[in-house]
mmJSON file of the N, C-alpha and C atoms, coordinates in Angstrom:
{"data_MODEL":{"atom_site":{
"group_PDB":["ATOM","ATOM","ATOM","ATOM","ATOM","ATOM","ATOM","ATOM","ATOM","ATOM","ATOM","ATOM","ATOM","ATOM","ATOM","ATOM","ATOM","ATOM","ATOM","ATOM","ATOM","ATOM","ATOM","ATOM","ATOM","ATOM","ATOM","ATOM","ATOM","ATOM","ATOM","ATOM","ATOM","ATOM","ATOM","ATOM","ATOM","ATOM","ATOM","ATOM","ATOM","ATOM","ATOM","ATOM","ATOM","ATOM","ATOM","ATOM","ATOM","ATOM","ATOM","ATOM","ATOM","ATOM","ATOM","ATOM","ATOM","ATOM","ATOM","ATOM","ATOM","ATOM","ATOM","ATOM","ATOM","ATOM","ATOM","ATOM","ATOM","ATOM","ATOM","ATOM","ATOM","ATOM","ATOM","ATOM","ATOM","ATOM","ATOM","ATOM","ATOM","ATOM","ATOM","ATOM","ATOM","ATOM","ATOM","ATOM","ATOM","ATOM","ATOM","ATOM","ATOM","ATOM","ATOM","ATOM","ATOM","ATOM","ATOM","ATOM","ATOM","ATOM","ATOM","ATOM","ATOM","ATOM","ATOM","ATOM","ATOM","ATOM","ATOM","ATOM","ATOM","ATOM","ATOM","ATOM","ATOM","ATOM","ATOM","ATOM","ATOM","ATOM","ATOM","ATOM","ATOM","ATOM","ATOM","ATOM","ATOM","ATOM","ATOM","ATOM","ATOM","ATOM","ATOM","ATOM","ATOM","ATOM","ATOM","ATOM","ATOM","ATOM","ATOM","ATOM","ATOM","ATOM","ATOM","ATOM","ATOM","ATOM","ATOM","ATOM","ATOM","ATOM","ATOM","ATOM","ATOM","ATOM","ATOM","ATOM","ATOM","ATOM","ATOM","ATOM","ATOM","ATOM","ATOM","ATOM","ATOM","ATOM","ATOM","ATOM","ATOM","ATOM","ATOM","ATOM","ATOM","ATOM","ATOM","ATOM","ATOM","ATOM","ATOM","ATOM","ATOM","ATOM","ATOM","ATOM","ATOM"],
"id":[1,2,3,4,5,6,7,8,9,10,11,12,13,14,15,16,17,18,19,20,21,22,23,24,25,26,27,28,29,30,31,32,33,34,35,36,37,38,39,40,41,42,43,44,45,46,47,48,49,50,51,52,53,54,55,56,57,58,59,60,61,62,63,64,65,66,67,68,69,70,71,72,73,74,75,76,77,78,79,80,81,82,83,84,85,86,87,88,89,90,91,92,93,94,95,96,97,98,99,100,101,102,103,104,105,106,107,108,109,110,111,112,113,114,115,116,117,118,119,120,121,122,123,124,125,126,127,128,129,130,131,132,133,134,135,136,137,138,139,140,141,142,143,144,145,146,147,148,149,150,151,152,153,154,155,156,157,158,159,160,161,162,163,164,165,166,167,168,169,170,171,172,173,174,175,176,177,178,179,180,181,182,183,184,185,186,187,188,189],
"type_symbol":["N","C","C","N","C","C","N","C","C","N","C","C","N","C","C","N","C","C","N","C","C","N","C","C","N","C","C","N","C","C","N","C","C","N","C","C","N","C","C","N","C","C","N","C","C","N","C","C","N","C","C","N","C","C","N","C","C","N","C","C","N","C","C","N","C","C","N","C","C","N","C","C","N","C","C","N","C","C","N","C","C","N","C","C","N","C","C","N","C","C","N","C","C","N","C","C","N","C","C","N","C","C","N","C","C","N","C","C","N","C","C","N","C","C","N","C","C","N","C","C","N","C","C","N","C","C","N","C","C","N","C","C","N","C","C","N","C","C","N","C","C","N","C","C","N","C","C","N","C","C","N","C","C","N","C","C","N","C","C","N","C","C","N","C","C","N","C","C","N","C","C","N","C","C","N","C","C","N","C","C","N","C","C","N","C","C","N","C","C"],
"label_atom_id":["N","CA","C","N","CA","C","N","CA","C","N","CA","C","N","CA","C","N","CA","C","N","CA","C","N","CA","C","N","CA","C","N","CA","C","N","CA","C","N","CA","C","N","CA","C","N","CA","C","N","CA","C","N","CA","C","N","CA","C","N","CA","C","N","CA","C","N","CA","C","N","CA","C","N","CA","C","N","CA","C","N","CA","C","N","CA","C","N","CA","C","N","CA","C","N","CA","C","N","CA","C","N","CA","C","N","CA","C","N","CA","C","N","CA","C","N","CA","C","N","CA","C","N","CA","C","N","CA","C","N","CA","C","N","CA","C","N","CA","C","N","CA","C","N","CA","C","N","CA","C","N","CA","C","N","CA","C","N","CA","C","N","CA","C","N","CA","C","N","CA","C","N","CA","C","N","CA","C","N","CA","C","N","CA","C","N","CA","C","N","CA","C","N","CA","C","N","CA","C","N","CA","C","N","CA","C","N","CA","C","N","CA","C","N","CA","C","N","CA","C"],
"label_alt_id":[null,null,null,null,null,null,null,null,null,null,null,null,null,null,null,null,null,null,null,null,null,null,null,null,null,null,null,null,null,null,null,null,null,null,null,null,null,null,null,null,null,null,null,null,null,null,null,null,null,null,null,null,null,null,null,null,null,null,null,null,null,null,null,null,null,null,null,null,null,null,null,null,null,null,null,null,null,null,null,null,null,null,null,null,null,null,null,null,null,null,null,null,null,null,null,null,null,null,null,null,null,null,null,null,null,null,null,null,null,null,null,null,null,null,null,null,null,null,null,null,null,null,null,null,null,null,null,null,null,null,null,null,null,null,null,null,null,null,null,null,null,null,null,null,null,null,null,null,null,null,null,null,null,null,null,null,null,null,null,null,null,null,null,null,null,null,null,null,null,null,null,null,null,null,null,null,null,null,null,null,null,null,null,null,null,null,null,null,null],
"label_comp_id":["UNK","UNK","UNK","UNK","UNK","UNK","UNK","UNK","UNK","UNK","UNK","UNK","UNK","UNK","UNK","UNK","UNK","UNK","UNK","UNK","UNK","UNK","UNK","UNK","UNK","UNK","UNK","UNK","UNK","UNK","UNK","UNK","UNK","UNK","UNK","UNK","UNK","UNK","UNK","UNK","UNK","UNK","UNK","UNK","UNK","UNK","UNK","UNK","UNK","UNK","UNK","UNK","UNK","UNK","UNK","UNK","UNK","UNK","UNK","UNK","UNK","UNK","UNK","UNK","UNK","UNK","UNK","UNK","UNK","UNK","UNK","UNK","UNK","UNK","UNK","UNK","UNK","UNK","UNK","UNK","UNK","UNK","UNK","UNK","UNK","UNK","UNK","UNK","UNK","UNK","UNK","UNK","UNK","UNK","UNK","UNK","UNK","UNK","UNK","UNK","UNK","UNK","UNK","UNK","UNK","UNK","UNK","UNK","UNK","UNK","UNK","UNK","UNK","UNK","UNK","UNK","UNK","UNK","UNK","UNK","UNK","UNK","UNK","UNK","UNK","UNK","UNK","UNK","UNK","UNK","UNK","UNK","UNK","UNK","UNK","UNK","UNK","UNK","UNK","UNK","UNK","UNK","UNK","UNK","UNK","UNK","UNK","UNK","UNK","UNK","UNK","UNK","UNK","UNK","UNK","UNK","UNK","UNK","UNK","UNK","UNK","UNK","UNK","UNK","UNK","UNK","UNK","UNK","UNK","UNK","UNK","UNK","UNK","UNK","UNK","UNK","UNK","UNK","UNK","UNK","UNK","UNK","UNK","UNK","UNK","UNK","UNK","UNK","UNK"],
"label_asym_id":["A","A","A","A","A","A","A","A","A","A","A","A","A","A","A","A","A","A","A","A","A","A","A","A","A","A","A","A","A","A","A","A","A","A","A","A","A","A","A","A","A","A","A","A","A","A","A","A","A","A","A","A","A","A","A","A","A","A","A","A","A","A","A","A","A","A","A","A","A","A","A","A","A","A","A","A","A","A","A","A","A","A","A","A","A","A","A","A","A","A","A","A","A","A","A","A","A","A","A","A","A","A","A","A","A","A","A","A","A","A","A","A","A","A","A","A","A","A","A","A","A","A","A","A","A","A","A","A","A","A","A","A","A","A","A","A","A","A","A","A","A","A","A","A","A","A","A","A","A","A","A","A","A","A","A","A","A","A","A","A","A","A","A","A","A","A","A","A","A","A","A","A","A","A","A","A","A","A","A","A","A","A","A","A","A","A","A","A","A"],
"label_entity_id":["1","1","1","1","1","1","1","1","1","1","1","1","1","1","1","1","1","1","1","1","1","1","1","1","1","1","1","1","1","1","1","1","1","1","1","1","1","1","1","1","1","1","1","1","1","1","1","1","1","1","1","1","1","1","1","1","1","1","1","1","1","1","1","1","1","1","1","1","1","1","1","1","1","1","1","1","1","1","1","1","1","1","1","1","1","1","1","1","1","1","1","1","1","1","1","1","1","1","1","1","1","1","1","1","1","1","1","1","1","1","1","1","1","1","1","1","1","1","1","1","1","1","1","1","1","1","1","1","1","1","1","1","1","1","1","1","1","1","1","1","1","1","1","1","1","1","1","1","1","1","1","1","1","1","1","1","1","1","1","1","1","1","1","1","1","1","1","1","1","1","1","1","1","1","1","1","1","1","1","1","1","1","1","1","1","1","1","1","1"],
"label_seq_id":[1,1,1,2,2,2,3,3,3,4,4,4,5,5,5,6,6,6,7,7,7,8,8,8,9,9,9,10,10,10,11,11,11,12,12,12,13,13,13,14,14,14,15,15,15,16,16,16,17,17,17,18,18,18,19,19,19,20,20,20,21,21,21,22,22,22,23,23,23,24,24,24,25,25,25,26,26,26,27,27,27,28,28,28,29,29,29,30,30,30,31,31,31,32,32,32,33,33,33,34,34,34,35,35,35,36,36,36,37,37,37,38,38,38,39,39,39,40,40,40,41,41,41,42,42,42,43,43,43,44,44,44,45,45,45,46,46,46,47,47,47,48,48,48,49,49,49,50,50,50,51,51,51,52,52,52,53,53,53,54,54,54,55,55,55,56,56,56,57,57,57,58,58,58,59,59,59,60,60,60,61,61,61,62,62,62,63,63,63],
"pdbx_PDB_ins_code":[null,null,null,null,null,null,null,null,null,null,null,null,null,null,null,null,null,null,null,null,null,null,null,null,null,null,null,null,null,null,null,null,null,null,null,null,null,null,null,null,null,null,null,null,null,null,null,null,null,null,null,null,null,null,null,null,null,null,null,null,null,null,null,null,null,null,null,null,null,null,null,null,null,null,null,null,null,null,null,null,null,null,null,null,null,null,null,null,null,null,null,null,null,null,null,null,null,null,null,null,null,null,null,null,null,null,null,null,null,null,null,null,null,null,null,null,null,null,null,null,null,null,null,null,null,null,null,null,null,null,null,null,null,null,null,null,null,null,null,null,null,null,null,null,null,null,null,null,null,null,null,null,null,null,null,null,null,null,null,null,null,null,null,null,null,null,null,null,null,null,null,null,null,null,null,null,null,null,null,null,null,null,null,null,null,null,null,null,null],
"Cartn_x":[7.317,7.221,5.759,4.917,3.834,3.431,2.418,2.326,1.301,1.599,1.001,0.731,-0.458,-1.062,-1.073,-0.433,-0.45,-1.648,-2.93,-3.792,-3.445,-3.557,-3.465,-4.984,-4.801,-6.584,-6.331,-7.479,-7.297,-8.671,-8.65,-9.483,-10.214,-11.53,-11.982,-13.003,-13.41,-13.991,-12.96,-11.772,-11.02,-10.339,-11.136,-11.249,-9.784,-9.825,-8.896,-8.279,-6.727,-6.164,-5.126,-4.718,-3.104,-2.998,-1.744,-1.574,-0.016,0.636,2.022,2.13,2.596,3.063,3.806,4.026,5.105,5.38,6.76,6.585,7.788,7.008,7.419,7.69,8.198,8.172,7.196,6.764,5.362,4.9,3.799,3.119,4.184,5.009,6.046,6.733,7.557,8.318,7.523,6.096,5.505,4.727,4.702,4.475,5.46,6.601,7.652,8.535,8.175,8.394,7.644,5.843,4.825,5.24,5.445,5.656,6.929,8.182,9.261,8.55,7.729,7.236,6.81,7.35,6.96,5.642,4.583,3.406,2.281,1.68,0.741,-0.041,-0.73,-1.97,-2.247,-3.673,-3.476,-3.856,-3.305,-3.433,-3.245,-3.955,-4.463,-3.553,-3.42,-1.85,-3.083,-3.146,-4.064,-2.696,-2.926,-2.672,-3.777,-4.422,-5.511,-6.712,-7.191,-8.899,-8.677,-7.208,-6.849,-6.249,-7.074,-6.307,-5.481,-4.607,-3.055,-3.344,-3.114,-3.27,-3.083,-3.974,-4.284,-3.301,-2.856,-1.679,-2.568,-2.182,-2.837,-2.13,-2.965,-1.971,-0.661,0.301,1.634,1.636,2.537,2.236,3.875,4.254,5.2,5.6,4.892,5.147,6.188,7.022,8.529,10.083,8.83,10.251,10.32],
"Cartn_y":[-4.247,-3.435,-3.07,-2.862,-3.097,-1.757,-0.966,0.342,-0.149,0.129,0.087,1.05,1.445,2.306,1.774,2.269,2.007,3.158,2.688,3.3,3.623,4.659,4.871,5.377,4.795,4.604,5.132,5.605,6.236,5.934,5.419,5.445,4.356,3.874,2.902,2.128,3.535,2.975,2.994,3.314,2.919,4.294,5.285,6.457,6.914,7.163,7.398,8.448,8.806,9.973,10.046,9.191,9.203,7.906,8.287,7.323,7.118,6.324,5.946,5.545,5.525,5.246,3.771,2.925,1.944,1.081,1.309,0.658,-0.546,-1.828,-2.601,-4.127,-4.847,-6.172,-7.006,-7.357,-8.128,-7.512,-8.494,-9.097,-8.567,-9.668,-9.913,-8.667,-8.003,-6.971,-5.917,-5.76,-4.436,-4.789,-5.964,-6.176,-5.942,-6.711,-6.294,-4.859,-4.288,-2.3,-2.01,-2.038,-1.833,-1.866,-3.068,-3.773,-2.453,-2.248,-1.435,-0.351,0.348,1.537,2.008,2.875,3.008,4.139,3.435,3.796,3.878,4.643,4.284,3.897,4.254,3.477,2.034,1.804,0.706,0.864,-0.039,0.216,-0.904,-0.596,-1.38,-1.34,-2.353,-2.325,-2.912,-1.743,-2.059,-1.746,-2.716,-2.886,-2.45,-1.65,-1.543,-1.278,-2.599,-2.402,-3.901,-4.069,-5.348,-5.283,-5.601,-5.676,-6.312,-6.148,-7.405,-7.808,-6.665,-6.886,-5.293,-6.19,-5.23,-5.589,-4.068,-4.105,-3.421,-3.821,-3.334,-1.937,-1.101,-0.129,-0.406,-0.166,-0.177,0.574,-0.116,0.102,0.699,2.542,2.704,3.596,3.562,4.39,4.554,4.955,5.102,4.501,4.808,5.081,6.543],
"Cartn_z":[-17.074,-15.873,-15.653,-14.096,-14.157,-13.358,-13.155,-12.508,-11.295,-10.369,-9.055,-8.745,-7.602,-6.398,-5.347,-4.324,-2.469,-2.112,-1.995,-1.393,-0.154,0.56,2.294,2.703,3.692,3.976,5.677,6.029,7.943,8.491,9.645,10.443,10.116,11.522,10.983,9.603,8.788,7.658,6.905,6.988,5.679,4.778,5.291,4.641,3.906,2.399,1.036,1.381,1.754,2.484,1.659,0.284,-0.646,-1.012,-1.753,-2.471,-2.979,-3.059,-3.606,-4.808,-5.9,-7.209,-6.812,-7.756,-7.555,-8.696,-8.877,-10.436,-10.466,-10.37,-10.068,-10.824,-11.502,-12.458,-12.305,-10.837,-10.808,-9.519,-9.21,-7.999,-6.521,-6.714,-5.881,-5.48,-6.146,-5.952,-5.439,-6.611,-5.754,-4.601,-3.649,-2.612,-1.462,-2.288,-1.34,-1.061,-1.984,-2.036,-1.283,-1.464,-0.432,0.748,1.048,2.586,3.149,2.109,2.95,3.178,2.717,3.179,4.468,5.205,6.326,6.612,6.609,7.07,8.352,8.858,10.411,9.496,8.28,7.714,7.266,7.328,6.38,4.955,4.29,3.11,1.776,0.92,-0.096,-1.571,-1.821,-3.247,-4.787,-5.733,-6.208,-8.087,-8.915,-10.01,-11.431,-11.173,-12.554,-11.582,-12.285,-11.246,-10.663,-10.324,-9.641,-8.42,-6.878,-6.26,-6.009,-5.474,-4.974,-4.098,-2.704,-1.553,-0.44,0.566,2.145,3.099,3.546,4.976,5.761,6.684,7.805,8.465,9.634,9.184,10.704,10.356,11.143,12.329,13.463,14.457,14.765,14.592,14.458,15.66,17.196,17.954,18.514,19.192,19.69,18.571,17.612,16.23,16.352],
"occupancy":[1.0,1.0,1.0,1.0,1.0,1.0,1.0,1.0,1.0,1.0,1.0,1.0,1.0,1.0,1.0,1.0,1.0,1.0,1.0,1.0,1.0,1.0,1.0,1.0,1.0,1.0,1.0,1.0,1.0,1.0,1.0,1.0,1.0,1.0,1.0,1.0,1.0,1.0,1.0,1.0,1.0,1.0,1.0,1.0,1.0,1.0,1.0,1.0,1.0,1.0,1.0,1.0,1.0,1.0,1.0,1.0,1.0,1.0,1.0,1.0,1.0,1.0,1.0,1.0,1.0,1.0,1.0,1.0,1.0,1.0,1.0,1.0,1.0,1.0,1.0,1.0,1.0,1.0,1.0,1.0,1.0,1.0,1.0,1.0,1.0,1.0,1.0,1.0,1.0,1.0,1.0,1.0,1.0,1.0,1.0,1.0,1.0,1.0,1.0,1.0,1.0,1.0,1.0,1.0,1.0,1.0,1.0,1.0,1.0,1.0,1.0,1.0,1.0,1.0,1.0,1.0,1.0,1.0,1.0,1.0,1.0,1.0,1.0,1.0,1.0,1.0,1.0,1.0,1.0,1.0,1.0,1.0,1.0,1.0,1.0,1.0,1.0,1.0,1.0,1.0,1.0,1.0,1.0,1.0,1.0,1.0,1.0,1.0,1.0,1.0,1.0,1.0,1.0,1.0,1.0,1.0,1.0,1.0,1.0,1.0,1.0,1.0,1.0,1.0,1.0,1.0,1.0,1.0,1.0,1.0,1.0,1.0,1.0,1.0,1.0,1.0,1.0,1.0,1.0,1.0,1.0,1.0,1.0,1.0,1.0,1.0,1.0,1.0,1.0],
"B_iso_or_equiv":[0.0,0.0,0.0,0.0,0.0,0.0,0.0,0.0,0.0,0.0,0.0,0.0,0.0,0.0,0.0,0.0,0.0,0.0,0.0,0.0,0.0,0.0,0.0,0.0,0.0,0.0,0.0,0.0,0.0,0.0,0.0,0.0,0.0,0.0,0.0,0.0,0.0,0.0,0.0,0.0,0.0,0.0,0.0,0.0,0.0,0.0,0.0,0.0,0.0,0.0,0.0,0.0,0.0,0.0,0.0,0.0,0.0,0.0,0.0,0.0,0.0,0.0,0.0,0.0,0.0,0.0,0.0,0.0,0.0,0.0,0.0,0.0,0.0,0.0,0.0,0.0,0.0,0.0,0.0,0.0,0.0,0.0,0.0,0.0,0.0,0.0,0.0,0.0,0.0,0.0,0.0,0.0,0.0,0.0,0.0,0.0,0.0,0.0,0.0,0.0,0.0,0.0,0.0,0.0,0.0,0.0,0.0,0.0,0.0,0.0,0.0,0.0,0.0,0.0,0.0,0.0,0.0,0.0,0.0,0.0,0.0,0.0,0.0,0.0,0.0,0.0,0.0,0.0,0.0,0.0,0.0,0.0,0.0,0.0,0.0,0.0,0.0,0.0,0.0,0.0,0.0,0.0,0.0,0.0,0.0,0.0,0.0,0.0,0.0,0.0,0.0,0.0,0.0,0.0,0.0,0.0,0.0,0.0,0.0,0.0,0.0,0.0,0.0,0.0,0.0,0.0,0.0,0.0,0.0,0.0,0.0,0.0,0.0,0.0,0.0,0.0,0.0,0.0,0.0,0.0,0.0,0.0,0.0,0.0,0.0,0.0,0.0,0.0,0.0],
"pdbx_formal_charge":[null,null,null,null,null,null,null,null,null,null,null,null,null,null,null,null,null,null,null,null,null,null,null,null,null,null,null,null,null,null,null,null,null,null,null,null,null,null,null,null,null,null,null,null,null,null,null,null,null,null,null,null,null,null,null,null,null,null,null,null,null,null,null,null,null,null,null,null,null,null,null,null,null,null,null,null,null,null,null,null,null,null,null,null,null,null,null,null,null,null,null,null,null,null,null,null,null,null,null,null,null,null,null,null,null,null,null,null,null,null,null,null,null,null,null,null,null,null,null,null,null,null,null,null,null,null,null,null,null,null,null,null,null,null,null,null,null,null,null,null,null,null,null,null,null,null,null,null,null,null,null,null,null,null,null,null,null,null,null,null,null,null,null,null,null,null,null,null,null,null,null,null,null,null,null,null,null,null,null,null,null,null,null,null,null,null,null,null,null],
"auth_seq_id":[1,1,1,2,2,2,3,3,3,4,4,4,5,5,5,6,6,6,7,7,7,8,8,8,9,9,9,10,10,10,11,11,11,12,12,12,13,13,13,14,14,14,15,15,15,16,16,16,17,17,17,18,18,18,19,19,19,20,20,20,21,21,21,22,22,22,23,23,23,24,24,24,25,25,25,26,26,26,27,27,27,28,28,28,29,29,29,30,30,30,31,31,31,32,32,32,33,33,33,34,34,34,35,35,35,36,36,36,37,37,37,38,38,38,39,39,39,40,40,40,41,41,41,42,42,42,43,43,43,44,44,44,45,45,45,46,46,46,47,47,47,48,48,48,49,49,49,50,50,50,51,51,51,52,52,52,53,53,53,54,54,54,55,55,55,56,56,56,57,57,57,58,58,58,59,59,59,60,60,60,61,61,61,62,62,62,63,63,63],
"auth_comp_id":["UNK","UNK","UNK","UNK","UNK","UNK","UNK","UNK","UNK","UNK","UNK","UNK","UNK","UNK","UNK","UNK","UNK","UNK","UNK","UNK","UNK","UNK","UNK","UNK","UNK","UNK","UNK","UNK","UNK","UNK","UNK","UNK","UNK","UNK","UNK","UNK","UNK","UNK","UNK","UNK","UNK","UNK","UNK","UNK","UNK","UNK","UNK","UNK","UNK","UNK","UNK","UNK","UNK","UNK","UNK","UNK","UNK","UNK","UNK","UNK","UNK","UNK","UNK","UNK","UNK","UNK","UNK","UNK","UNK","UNK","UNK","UNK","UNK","UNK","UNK","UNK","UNK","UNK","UNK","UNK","UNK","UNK","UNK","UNK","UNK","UNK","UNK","UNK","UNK","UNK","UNK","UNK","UNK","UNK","UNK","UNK","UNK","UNK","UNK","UNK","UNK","UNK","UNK","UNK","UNK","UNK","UNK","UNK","UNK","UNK","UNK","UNK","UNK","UNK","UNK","UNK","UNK","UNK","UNK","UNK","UNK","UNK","UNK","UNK","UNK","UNK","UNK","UNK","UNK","UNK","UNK","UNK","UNK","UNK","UNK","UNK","UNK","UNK","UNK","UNK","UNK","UNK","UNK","UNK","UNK","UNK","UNK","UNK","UNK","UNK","UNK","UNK","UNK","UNK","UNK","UNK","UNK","UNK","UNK","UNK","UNK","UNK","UNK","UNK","UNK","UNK","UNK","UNK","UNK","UNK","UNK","UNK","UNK","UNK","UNK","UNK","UNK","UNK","UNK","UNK","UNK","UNK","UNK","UNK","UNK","UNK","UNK","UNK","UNK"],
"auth_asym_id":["A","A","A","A","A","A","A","A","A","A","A","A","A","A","A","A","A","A","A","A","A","A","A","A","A","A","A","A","A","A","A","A","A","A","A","A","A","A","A","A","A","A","A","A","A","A","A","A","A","A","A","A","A","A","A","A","A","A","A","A","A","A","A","A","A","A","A","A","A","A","A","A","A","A","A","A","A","A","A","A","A","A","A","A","A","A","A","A","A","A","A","A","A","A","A","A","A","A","A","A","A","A","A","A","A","A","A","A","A","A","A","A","A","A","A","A","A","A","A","A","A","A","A","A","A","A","A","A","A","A","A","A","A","A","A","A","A","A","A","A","A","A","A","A","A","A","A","A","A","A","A","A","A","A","A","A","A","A","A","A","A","A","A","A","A","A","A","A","A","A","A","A","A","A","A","A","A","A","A","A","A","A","A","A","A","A","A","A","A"],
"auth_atom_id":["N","CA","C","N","CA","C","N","CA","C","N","CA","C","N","CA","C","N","CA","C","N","CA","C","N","CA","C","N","CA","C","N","CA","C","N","CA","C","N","CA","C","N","CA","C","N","CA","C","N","CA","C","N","CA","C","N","CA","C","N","CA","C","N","CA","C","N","CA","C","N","CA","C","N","CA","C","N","CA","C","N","CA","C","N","CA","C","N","CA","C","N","CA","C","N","CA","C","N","CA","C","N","CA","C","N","CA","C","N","CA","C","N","CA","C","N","CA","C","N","CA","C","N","CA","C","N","CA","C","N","CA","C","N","CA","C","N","CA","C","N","CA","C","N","CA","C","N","CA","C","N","CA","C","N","CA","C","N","CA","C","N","CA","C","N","CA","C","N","CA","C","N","CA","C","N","CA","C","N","CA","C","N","CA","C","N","CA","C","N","CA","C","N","CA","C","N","CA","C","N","CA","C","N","CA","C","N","CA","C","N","CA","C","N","CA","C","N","CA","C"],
"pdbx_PDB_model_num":[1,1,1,1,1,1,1,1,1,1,1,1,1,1,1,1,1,1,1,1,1,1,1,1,1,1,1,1,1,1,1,1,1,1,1,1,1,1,1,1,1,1,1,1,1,1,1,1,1,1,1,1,1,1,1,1,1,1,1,1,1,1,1,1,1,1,1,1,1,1,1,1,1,1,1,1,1,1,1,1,1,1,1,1,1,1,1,1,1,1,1,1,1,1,1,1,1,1,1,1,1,1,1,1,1,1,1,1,1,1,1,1,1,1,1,1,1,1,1,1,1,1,1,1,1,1,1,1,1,1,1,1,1,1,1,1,1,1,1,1,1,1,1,1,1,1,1,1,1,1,1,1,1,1,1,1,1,1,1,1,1,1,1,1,1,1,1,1,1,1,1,1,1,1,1,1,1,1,1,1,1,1,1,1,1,1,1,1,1]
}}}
């Protein structure tokens, strides 16, 4: 089992506003947990001092 961070980032430099826990078997899963999260930010899926991967931030208006 592997420990993840969902960085949430705002505005256009990127700026560090939180963060999500995610504890996930690999790569895969904690991407695909990431991804269900419903967020306006974008945000960065970081494993250690490893990133995974960048979402962009969600476009959730008239939810």
């Amino acid at each position: 089992m592997g420990y993840y961070r969902l960085y949430l980032l705002d505005g256009p430099e990127g700026r560090f506003v939180g963060f999500e826990e995610i504890e996930a078997a690999d790569d895969v899963e904690a991407v695909r947990l990431a991804e269900a999260m419903p967020d306006r930010h974008a945000r960065e899926l970081w494993c250690g001092k490893r990133k995974v991967k960048s979402f962009a931030a969600k476009d959730v208006a008239g939810s």
